[in-house]
N, C-alpha and C positions, 0 to 999 in steps of 0.2 A: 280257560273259561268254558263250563260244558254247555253244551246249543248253541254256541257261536253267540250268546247275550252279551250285550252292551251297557258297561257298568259307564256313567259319568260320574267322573271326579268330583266330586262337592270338597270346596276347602273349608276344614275341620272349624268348626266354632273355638275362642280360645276361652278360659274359663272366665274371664274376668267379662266378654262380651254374652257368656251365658248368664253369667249372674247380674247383668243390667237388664234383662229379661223383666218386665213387671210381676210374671208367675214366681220364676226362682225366688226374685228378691223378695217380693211376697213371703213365698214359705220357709225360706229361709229365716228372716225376723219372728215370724211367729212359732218355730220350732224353737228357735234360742230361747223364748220368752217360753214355751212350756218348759222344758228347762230349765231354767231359771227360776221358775216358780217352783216346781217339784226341789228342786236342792234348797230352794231361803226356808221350803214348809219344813222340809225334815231338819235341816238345820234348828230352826226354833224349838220345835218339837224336844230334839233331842239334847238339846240347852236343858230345857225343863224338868226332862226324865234325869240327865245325870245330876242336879240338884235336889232333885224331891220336890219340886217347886209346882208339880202339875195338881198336886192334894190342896195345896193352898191357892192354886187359882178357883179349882171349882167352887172351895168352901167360901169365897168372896161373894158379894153379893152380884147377884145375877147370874153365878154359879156357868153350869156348862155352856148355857146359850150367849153370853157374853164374852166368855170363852173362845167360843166361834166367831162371834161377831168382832172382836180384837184382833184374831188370827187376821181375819178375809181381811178387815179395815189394815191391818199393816203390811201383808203383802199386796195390797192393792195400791198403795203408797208407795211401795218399794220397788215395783214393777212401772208402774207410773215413770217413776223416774230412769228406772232402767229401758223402757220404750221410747223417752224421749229424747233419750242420748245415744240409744242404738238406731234408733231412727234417722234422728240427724246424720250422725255418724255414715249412716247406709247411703242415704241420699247423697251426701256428699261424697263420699268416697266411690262410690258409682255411679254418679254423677246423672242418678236419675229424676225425670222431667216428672213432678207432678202435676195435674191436670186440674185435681177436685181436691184444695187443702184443707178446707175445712171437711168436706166428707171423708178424705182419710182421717183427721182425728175425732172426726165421730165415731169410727171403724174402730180405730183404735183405742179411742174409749171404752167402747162395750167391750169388745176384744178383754181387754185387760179386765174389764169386772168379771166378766166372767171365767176367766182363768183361776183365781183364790177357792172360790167356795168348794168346789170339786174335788181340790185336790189336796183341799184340809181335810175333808172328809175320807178317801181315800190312805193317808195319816194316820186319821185316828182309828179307824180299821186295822191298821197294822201296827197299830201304836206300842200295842206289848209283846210281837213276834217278833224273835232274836235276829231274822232276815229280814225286817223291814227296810234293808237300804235295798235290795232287791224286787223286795215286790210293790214298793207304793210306784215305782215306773212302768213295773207289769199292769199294776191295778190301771192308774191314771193314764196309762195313751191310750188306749181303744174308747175308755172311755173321753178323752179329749178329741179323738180324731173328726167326730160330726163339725164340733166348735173351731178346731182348727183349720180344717177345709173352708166353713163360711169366712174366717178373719182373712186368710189368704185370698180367695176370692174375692169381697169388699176388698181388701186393699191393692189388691191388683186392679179391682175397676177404677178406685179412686186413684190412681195411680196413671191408666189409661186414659180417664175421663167418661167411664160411664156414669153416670149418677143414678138411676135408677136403682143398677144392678150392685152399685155400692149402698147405696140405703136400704135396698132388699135384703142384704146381707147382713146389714147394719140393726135390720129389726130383726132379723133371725139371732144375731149374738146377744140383742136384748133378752131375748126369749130363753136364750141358754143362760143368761144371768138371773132371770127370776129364776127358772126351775131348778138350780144349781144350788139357789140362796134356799129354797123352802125342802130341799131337799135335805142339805146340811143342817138348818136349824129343826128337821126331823129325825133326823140319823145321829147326828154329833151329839147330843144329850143320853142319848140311849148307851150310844158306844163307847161312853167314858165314864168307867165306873172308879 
């Protein structure tokens, strides 16, 4: 030991006691769910392109903006469902205490709206580059990381029991779902020709 310093032994955290953490468990869930959402968008996407079936959605009525509006509406559905069972799942198998239940699922409400629009757009950006399984997770996490930060946060407060700081976070992922939404119904018409 050089200078004669005094290290005390701290005994090691084990993983399963880090991940009952309200932070961890936190970002953990809501990185799964960026995830998940980046694989169900290109998934779909690419259903579409290997049928030829993306020419006959826009020619539909309502054309590209309906288009987007079907995407966000069914991965937001789909994600729904996958929050609620990964959530559970979480909770119980980590057997963590929540505080504020209904502020966590307002948390994770917004959370989830605003996950879809983003990262359909993000998609359709890369819609006709032969790397696209590549770069819509380049494009899409830097830009998810502001949104991911507040969800994690809300639901570690709700998790804790702050309420304030769960509802401040809670109208911040609001904020990320409108600007997300008028973002995509301005970009996604343009970039789909």
């Amino acid at each position: 030991m050089p200078n004669g310093g005094n290290l005390t032994a701290s005994s090691p955290r084990s993983p399963s006691s880090i991940a009952r953490d309200a932070d961890v468990a936190s970002a953990l869930f809501w990185l799964a769910l960026a995830f998940a959402t980046i694989l169900a968008t290109m998934r779909s996407f690419d259903r579409e392109l290997e049928d030829d079936a993306l020419e006959g959605l826009v020619a539909l009525p309502g054309g590209r903006d309906a288009l987007f509006g079907g995407k966000v509406l069914s991965l937001t559905i789909v994600l729904l469902l996958v929050a609620a069972i990964g959530g559970l799942l979480s909770l119980v198998l980590l057997d963590l205490p929540v505080a504020l239940p209904i502020h966590l699922i307002v948390v994770v409400l917004l959370g989830v709206l605003a996950l879809p629009p983003i990262v359909v757009v993000d998609v359709v950006l890369a819609l006709r580059l032969r790397a696209r399984a590549a770069l819509v997770p380049i494009l899409a996490l830097p830009v998810l990381v502001p949104q991911l930060v507040a969800a994690t946060r809300g639901t570690s407060a709700a998790l804790s029991g702050d309420a304030v700081g769960a509802l401040s976070w809670a109208g911040l992922l609001f904020a990320f779902a409108v600007v997300y939404t008028v973002i995509g119904l301005t970009i996604v018409p343009a970039a789909i020709e």
